[in-house]
N, C-alpha and C positions, 0 to 999 in steps of 0.2 A: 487281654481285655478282661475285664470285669465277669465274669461265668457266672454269677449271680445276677446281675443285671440284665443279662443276656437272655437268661431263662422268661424274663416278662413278656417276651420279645412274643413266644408262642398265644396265641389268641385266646386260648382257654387260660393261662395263667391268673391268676387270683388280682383282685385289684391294685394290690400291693406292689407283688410283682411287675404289673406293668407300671403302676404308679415309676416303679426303683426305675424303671426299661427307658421311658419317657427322660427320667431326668439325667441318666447318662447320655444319652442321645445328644443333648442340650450341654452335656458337660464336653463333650466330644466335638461338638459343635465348636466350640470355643478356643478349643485345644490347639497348641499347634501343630504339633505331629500324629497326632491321634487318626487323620487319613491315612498316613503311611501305615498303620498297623492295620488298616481297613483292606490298605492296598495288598498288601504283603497275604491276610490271607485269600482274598479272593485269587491271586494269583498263584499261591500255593495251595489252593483248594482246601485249607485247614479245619471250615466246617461244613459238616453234612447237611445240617438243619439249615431249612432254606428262607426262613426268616432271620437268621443271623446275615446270609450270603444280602439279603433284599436291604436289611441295615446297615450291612458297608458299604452296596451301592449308595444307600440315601446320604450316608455320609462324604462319598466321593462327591457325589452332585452336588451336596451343598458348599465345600472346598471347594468348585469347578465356578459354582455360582456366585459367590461370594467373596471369595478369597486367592482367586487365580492369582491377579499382581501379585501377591504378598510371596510367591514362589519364587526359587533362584531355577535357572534355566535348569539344573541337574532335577532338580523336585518336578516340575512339569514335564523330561521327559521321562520320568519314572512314572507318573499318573499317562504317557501312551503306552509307555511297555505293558504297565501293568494290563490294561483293555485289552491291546492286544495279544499275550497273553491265557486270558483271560477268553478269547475267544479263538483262537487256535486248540485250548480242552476242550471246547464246546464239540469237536467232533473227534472226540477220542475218549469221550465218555460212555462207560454205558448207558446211560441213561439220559437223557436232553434235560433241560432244565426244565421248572414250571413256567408257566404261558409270564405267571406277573415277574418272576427274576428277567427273564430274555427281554420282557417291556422295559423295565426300568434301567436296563443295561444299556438297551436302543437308547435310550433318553440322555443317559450318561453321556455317551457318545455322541450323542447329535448337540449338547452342552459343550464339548470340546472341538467339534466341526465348528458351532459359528462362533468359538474363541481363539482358534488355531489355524480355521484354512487359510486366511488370506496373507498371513506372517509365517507361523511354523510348522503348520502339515498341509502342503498343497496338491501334496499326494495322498490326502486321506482314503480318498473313494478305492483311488489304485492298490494300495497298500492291504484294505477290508478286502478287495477282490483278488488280491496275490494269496491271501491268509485261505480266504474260505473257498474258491475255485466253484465247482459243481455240487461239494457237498451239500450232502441235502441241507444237514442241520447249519451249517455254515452260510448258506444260504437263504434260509429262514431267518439267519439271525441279519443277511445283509439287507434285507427288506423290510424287517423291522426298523433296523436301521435310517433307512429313505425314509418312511414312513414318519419317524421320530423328527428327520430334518425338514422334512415339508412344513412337519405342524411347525417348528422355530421357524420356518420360514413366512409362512402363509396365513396358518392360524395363529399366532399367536397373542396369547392374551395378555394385555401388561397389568400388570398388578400395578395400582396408583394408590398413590394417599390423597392427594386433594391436585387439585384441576390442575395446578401448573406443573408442577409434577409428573404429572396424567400424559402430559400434550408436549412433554419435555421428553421422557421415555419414547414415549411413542413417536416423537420426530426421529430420535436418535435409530430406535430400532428397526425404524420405516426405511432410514437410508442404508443400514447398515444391513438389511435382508434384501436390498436393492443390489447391493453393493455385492453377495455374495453369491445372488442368483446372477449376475451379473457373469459374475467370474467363475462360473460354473459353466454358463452359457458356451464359453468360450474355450475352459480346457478339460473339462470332463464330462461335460452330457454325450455328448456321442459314444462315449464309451459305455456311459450308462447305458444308454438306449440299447447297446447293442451286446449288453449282459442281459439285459430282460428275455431280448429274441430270443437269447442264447438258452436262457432257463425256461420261457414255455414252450422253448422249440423239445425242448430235452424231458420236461417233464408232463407236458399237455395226457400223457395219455396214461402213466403210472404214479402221480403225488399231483390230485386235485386240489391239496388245501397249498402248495406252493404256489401253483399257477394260477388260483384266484390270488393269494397272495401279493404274485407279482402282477395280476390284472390291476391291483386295489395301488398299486406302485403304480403304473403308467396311467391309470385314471386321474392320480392326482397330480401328477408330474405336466401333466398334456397341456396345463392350463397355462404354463409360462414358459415352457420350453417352446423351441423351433414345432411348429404342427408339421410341419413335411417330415421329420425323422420317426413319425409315426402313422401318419396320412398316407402312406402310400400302399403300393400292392403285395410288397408280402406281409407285412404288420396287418392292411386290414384283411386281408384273405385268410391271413390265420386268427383272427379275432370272429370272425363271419363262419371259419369250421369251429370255433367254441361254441356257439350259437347254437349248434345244433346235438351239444354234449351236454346231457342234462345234468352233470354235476358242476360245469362251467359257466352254464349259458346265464346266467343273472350275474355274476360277474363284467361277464364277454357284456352286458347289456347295457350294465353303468357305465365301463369302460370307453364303450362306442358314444356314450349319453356325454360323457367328457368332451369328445374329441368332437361331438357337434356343438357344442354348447362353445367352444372354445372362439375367441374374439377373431374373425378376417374378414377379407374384400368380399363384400358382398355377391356380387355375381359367381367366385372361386367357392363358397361357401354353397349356394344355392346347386353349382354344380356336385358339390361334395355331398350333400345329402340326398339328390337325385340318383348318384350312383351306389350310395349305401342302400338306398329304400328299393333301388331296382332287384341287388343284391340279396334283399332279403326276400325280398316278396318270392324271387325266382327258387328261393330256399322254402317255401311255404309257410311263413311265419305270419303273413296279413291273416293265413285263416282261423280267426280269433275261436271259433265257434267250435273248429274240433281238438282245440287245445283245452285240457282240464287241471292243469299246475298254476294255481291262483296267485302263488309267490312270485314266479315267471312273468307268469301276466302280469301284475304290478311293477314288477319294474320293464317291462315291455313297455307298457303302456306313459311310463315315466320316459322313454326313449322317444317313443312316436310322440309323447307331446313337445322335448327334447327339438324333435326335428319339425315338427309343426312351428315352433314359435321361433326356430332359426327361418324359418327361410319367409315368416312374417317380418320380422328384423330385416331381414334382406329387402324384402316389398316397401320398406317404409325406406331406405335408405337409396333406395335408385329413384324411387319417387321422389324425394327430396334432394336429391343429384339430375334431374330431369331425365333419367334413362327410360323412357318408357316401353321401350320393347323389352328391355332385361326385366324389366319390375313385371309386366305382361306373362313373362316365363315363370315368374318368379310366381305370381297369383296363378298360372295354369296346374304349377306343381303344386302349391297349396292347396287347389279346388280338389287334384286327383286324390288328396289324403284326407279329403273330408268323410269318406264312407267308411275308413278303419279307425279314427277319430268317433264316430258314430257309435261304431262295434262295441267303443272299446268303453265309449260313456253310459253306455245303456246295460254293460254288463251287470250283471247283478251284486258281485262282488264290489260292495262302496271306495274300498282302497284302491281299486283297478277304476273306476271309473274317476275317483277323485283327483288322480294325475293326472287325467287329461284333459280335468277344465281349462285348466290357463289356456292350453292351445285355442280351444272352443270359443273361450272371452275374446280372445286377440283376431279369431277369425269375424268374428262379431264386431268387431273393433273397423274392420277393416270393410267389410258389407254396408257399415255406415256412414261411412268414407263415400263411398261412389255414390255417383248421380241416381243411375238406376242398376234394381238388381233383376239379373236372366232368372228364364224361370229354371232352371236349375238351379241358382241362388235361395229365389223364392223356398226350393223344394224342401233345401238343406236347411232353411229357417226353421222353415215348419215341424224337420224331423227332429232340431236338435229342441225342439219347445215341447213338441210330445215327448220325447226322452229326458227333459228334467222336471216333465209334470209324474211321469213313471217312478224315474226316481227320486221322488219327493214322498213319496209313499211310506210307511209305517211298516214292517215286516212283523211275522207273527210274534215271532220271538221276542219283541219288545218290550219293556219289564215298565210299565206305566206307575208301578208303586212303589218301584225299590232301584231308582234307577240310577244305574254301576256308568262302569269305562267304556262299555259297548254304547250305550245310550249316548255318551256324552260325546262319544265321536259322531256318532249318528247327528245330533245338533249339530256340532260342527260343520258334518257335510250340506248338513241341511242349509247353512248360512252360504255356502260356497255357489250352491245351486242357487239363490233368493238373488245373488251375483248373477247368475247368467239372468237371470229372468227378468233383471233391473236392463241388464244390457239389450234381451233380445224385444222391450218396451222399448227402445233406441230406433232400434234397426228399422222394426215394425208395429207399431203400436197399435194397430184394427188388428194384424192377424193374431196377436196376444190375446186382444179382447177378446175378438169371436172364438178363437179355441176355449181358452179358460168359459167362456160362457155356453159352450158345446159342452162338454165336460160338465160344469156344473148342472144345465138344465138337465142331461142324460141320467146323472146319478141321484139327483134328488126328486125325480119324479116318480125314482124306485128305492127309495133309502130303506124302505122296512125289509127290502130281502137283499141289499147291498151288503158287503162283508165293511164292518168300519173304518179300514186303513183310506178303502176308497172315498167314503162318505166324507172323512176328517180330510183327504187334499182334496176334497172338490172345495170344499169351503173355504180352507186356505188358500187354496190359490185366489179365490175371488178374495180374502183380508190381503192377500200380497201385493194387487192390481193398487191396494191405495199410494203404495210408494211405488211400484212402475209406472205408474201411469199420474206421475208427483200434479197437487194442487194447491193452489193457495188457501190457506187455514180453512183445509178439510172442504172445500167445497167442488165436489166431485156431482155435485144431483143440477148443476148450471153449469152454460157454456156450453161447451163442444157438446151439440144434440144426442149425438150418436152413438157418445161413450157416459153421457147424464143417461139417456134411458136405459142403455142396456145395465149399468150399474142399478139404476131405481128397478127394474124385471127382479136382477138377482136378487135384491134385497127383498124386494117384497115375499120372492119366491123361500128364500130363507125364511122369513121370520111367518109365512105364512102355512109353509110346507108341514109343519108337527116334528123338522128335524129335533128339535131342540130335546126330543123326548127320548131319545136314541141310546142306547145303555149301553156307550161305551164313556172314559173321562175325556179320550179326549178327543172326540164328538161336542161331547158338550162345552166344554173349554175352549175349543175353537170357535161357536156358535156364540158363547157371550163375546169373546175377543173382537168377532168379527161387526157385532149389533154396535157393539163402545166404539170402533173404529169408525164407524160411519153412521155416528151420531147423526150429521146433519140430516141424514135421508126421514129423520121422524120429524125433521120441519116440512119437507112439502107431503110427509102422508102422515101425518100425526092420527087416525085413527089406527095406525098397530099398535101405537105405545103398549096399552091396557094389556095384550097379550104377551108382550118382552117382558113387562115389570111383574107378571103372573108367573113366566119363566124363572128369572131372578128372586123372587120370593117363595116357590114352594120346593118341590122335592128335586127338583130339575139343577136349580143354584144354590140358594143360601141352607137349603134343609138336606143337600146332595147324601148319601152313603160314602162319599169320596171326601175325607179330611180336606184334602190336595183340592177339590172342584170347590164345598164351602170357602179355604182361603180365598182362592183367587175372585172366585165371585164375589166376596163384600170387599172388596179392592175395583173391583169392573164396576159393582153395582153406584159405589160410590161417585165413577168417573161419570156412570150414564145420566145419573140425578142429576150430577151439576152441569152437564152438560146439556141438558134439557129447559132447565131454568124455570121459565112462567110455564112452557106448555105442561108441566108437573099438577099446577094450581088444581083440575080438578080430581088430584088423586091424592092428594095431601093425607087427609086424616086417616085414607084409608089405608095409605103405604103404612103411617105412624101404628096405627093397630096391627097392622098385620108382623110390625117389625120388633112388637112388644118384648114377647118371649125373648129375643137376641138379646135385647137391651140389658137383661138382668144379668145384676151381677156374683158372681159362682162365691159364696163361702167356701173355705177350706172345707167347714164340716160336715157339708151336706152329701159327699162321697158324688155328688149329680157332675157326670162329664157331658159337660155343657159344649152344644154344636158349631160353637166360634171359639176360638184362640181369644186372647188380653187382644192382643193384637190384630185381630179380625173386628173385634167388636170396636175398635178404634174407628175404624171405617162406617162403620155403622151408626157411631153416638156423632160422626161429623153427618153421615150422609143425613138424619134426622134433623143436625141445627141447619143445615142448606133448605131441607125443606121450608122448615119453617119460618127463616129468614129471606128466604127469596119469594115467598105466600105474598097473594095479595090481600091479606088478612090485615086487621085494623091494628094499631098496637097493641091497645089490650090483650085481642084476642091471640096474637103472638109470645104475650107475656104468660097467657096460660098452657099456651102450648110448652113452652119451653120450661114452665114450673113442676107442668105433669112430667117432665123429662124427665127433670133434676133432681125431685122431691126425693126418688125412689133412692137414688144415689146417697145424698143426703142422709138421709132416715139410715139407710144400709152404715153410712160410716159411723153414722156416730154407735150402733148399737156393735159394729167392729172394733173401733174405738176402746170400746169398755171393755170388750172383752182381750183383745191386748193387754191393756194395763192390768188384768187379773191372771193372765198366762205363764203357766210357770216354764213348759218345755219347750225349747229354745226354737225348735223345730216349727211347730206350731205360732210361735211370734212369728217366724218368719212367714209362713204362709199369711196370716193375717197383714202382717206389714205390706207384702205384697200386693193383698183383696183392696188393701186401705189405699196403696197408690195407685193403682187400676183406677180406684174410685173416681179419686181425682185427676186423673189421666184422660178421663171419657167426659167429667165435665170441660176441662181446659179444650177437648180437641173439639166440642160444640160450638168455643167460640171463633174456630177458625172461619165459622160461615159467617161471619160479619165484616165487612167493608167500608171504606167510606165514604160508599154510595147509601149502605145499609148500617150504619152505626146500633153499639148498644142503647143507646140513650134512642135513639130514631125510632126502635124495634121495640120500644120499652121494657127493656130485658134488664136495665139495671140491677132493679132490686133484689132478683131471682139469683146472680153473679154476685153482689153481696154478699145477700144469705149464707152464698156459698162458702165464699170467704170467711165468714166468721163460723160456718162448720168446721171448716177443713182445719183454720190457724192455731183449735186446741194440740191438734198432732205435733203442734211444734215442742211441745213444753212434756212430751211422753219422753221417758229414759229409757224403754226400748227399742230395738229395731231404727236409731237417730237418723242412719243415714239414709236408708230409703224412703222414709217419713220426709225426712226436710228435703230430699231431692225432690220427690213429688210436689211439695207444696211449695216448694220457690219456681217450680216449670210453672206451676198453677200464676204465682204474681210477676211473672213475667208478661204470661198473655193478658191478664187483668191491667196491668199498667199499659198496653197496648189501647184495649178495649174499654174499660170504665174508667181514663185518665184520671182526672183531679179525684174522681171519687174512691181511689183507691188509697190516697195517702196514709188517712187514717190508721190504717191497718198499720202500713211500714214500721211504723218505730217496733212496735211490741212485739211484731217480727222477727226484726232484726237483732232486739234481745237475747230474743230465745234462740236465733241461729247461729250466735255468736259466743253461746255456753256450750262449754265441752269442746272447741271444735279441734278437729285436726286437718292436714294440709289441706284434703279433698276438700271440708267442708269449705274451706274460705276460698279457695281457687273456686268453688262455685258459688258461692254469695255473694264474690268481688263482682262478678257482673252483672249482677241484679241491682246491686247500686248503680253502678256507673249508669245502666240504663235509666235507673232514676232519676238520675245528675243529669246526664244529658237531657233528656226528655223534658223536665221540670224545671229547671237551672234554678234558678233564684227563689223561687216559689218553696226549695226544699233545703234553702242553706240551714234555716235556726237548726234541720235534723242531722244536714252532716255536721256542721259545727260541735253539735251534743253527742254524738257518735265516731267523730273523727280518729280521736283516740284511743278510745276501747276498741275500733278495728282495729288499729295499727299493735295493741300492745297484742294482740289475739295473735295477729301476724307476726311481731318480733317474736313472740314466743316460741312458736311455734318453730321458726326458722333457727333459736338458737337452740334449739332440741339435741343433742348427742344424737349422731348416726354414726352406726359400723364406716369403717374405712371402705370396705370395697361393697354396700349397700350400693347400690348401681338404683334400687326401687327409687329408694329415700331421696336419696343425692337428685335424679331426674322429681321429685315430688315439690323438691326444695326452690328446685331452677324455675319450676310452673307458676310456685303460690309467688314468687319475689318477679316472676314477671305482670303477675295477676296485681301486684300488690304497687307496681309504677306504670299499670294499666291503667290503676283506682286515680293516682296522682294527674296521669296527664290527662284524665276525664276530667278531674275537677279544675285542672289549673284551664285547658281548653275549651269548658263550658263558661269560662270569664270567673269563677267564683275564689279567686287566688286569695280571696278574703277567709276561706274555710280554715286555710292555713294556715297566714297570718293570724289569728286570732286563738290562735295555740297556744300561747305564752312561747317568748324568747328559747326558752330550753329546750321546747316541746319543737319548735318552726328549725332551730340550730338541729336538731338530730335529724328532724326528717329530709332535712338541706343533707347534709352527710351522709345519707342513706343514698340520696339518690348522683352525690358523686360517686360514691362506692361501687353503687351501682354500673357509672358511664364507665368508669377507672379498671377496678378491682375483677370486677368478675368476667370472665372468658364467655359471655352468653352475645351475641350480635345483637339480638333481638331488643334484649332489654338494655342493650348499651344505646342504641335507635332510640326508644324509648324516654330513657332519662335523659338522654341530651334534645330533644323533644320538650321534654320537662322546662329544662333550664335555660333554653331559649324562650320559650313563654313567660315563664317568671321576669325574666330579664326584661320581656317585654313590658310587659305589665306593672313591672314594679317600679318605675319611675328610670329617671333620666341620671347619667352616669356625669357627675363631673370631677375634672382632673385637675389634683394636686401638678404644679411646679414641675415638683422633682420630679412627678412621675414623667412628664413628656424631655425630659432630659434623660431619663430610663433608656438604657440601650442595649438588655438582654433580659432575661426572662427569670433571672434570680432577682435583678432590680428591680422586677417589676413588680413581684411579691413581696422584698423587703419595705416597698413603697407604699404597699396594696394597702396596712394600716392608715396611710395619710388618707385615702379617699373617701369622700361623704356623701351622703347619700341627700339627693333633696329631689321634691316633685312625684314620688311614687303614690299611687292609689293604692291606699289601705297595704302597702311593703311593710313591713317591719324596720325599724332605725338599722343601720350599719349594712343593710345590703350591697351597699354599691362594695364595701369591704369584701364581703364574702366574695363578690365577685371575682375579684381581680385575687384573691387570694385564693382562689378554690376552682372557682369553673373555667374562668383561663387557663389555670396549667392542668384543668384535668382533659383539655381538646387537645393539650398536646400529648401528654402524658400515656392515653388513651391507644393512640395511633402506635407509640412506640413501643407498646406492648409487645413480646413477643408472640401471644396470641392472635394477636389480630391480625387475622390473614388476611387478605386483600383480592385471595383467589376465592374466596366466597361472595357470595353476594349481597348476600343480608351484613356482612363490614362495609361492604360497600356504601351501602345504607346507612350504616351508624357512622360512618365517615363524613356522608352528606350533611348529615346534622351536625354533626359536630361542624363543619365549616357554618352550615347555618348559625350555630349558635355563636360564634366568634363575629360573621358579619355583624349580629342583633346587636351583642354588644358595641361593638362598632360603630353601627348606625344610633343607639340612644348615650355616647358618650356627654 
């Protein structure tokens, strides 16, 4: 082998080196005999270093994987020798190998198990266990082994290229790991099984890392083999004394978690976990409470839920076989394991308690099931409602400003629990409410000496009641008496109590959450508003110490405004004053760190236009509202503006460029508050939105900072052409000028749909401007498109495929808003390329998308461009070269505003490009979006068709 090569191989080697390492690998790969040199020395142990050993595995396994056929029967039994071999030194070294050689050796091996058992090693299993007997290490390596075949068996994952493929492998692989568990079933498990006994019989009490080992073998073996060759009295008598060996017993734990988990007769099953649980308990394992091994417990606890939700399995399956005395035993045993189910959810440790929700949900599950519950039913509700209101709780440790992987598991669990709590609203929906509203009145009648963890789930849990206790659009304060008033107590009692002032985050973040949640309760008491919106506006929300409480508050505050609507009216001016300060917008140069984020104040410059757009103010006085808004902005740009264009450091443009689309960022999101119930023209806001526009559209024509400039002010005439329709036309052309100088891919793939939304939106009313613009897009576009990119540019290449779909986007907007005249009136040369383009388009390029697209295209044109009549010859035509050699004879008559020789192109171009298309070797069929450009393409061939 290459010794130089070989050197890369080590992990610290220089890039180089491994660069060299890498493409031997690859050259070896290819080779034909270059395994056997692999083979030869792994079997003669020729090198020490154990990245070289790890490299000629990877080389056998991919000859194994790849290339087996291509071997004569002499070569493939020379790849078993060599393994086995190769594991016969394994105990006659002094030294064992590293964990990652033994792995990928196991793997090797279990690559020639499912390529060889069922034809030429049928004695595989027997053969590994004649080699390695009791040896320890020989044994370590036989369990690896299992291990490596399960996953080929079980797990395994198929590597796919595209769907058929996908579902082609994986049928084959499905049958053929059927096929081999099959025949394992039948001539070697049993001897399996009774190697395992054999090995924790032998090493249970002197090599712990075997016997979990082989525990982690028969755990996953349990699931398709025979369960009686494992189920019975001495496998589980010695699995139940691991139980009680503390370097075993988590093991012994999953092991057992297997063998219940495992698919039988229900009643046989119900009896199997009745005599494991007896088993245990009479070992003292139920007593959760003087056990302090937290790892133990989790996976305990992963057992007991384990056997909770088998013999719920069981309850649902005699019940649906009408057995009702066995399903009766079956709910007697379930009820007896609801108290260490309890234990084991209320533990403090969230991973020990996290197991054993499923069980709790499914027990729950089944409480809702029957007619009526006993009160020891009742009891277990109750306990298990106080135990996820406990554990909903906040612990000290909780990191509120810098929150890591603890935290986010913490969320996690927390969503798991909001699960039970949805379920136990099912079961019993009054005793939810009364507790949650016990709990809450309790804690907030004493909140100022309350520790906060408590304070924050009492309030939660009342925001949680809005989805347990589900309503139709939010209306929880009518209807059912019982559960409107006690909701209208707590509300009132929240927003009356002074919690809001509570100095913790998230206290108070819970308190806005829970006010925005249950908007509607300020329609029937509308005199709290004043005190929430006092909340929201001073130090408490929008002015908070907490970055984190600011955001989220002008995000909440915005939902509560508009959710409020008219009952706002008599707070109007005063909100807008008090919301002043926010409003302003931060220059780079002022060093002032300003109490909202760009993106906070977003929320703020909307929640202001809702005010004032949903006022019952006259329009006028609407109009001045909304000018005092906007002036400031205004004014701020143009004097940013200037100072941009005099900026030398590059740094500084940029903060400006940014101040300057902020600017126009927070007027655009003002006019989200308009409708069309409430229009600009209704609200007299036009001319203020103008204004604006001919502030903002000098930005286009700055040679600095182009592309945040024009992103900002083309988001700006999108919503304006939404909101001041016809009266925005004006603007478009000199616009479009300016956005069309300089550009690159970005800019037109975002300009393309600023027209098209023109086009559509305006149709006819805006032809004379595409007509005069037509071109200069498209030459902007071809140029662009025929730009030199690097060959393997992966950026450019995806840049390219955006703007050319952006660019038969523009086309089927225009040919589909009826104005196929835009085109036509291109001149001949100008109508012929852009015709080309977009066969090129359906034909040529590998994109679905825009193959959909332009044949989209050319079935509208077809349509539109008048009626198709046939030449003679052509209907004597009887294949598809005749029918292009003919395709010149055909004339075009009847089309609206078509260009002369259409029906020509037709038949000489878009015909054979719906066949042409299809026969692509690209065009896959297992996708879906071909699927797509397939249907159009059929459409377009009908169109033609039908206007012959």
């Amino acid at each position: 082998m290459d010794e130089q090569a070989l050197l890369g191989l080590n992990p610290n080697a220089d890039a180089d080196f491994r660069q060299r390492a890498l493409a031997y690998f690859e050259q070896l790969k290819i080779s034909q005999d270059a395994w056997q040199v692999c083979a030869e020395a792994l079997a003669q142990n020729i090198y020490s270093d154990d990245h070289i050993k790890f490299f000629c595995f990877q080389v056998l396994e991919h000859q194994i994987k790849f290339k087996y056929s291509e071997l004569t029967e002499v070569q493939q039994q020379l790849i078993r020798e060599t393994l086995i071999t190769w594991l016969q030194a394994q105990m006659l070294n002094p030294q064992p190998e590293k964990t990652f050689i033994r792995n990928k050796a196991a793997q090797v091996f279990a690559l020639l198990f499912v390529t060889e058992y069922l034809t030429k090693w049928p004695k595989f299993f027997f053969d590994i266990l004649s080699v390695v007997d009791l040896n320890p290490r020989g044994v370590d390596m036989y369990l690896r082994i299992l291990m490596a075949v399960d996953a080929e068996l079980v797990d395994r994952d198929v590597v796919h290229t595209s769907e058929a493929s996908y579902y082609f492998a994986l049928t084959f692989e499905a049958r053929r790991n059927t096929l081999l568990k099959d025949t394992m079933r039948e001539q070697c498990i049993p001897s399996l099984v009774e190697s395992w006994y054999q090995i924790l019989q032998n090493y249970q009490y002197n090599n712990s890392e075997l016997t979990c080992q082989c525990l982690e073998v028969v755990g996953a073996y349990v699931s398709w083999i025979d369960l009686s060759l494992i189920a019975n009295e001495r496998f589980i008598n010695m699995l139940l004394g691991h139980m009680s060996v503390e370097v075993l017993r988590e093991e012994a734990c999953d092991c057992l978690f297997e063998i219940v988990n495992k698919g039988m007769d229900p009643i046989d099953k119900t009896k199997l976990v009745e005599s494991l649980c007896q088993v245990l308990q009479s070992a003292g394992l139920f007593s959760i409470d003087q056990e302090d091994d937290v790892d133990f417990l989790a996976r305990f606890s992963k057992l007991v839920n384990g056997m909770g939700q088998a013999l719920i399995a069981s309850w649902t399956k005699l019940i649906k076989n009408g057995d009702m005395k066995s399903a009766q035993d079956a709910l007697q045993a379930i009820e007896a394991k609801v108290a260490l189910m309890l234990q084991l959810l209320i533990h403090e440790d969230d991973d020990i308690s996290s197991n054993i929700i499923g069980f709790c949900y499914d027990y729950l599950h089944i409480l809702k099931q029957l007619s009526a519950l006993s009160d020891q039913q009742k009891a277990n509700v109750e306990a298990i409602m106080l135990a996820v209101m406990k554990k909903l709780t906040y612990d000290e440790e909780y990191n509120f400003e810098n929150e890591g992987e603890d935290e986010a598991m913490f969320v996690e669990y927390r969503k798991q629990l909001k699960l039970l709590l949805d379920r136990l609203a099912q079961v019993s929906p009054e005793l939810l409410l009364a507790s949650v509203r016990r709990v809450f009145n309790t804690t907030l009648q004493n909140w100022q000496t309350t520790r906060f963890m408590e304070v924050e789930v009492a309030i939660r849990l009342l925001y949680m009641l809005a989805e347990a206790l589900p309503v139709s659009h939010g209306a929880h304060f009518s209807g059912d008496v019982t559960k409107a008033t006690a909701l209208q107590d707590m509300m009132r009692t929240l927003v009356t109590s002074g919690v809001s002032a509570y100095q913790h985050t998230s206290v108070t973040l819970e308190f806005f959450e829970t006010v925005v949640r249950y908007e509607k309760f300020f329609a029937v008491e509308p005199q709290h508003i004043p005190t929430v919106l006092m909340a929201f506006l001073d130090h408490r929300g929008l002015r908070h110490t907490s970055p984190k409480v600011r955001s989220r508050t002008a995000y909440l505050f915005s939902r509560f405004v508009k959710s409020l609507n008219k009952q706002m009216n008599p707070f109007i001016e005063d909100v807008l004053n008090r919301i002043q300060d926010l409003l302003e917008l931060s220059p780079p140069e002022n060093g002032y760190q300003a109490l909202l984020s760009s993106d906070d104040q977003l929320f703020i410059y909307e929640t202001a236009g809702v005010l004032i757009v949903n006022s019952e103010y006259s329009a006028e006085r609407k109009q001045v509202l909304m000018r005092n808004l906007l002036t400031p902005l205004m004014e701020k740009f143009k004097l940013l503006l200037e100072k941009l264009m005099m900026a030398q450091d590059e740094d500084r443009q940029m903060a400006l460029a940014d101040c300057l689309n902020h600017a126009v960022g927070f007027a655009s999101r003002t006019s989200k508050a308009f409708s069309n119930k409430q229009t600009v023209k209704q609200c007299g806001c036009s001319e203020v939105y103008l204004d604006c526009l001919q502030t903002f559209l000098p930005a286009l024509s700055c040679p600095l900072q182009k592309e945040v400039l024009r992103s900002g002010v083309r988001t700006f005439l999108h919503r304006m052409i939404i909101c001041l329709e016809e009266e925005v036309l004006p603007f478009i052309p000199s616009a479009s000028e300016h956005m069309l100088k300089d550009c690159e891919a970005k800019d037109l793939q975002e300009f393309i749909p600023l027209i098209n939304q023109i086009t559509a939106k305006f149709k006819t009313q805006v032809s004379p401007f595409l007509q005069q613009m037509f071109m200069p897009l498209l030459h902007a576009i071809f140029e662009v498109l025929l730009l030199p990119a690097e060959e393997n540019d992966q950026s450019a290449a995806l840049e390219k495929q955006m703007l050319r779909r952006s660019y038969f986007a523009f086309l089927q907007t225009v040919t589909g808003s009826g104005m196929s005249e835009v085109i036509a009136n291109q001149g001949a040369e100008n109508v012929e390329r852009v015709l080309f383009t977009v066969i090129q388009g359906a034909v040529d390029y590998p994109d679905p998308i825009a193959q959909k697209t332009c044949f989209i295209i050319l079935s509208k044109l077809v349509e539109l461009w008048g009626k198709l009549s046939f030449h003679n010859s052509f209907v004597a035509a009887t294949n598809l070269e005749a029918i292009i050699e003919y395709g010149m004879l055909f004339f075009f008559s009847g089309g609206k505003d078509g260009p002369v020789g259409f029906a020509d192109f037709v038949y000489k171009h878009i015909v054979p490009a719906c066949f042409l298309a299809p026969l692509k070797q690209t065009f896959d069929l297992a996708d879906a979006q071909t699927v797509l450009a397939l249907s159009e393409c059929a459409v377009t061939l009908k169109t033609i068709h039908l206007k012959r």
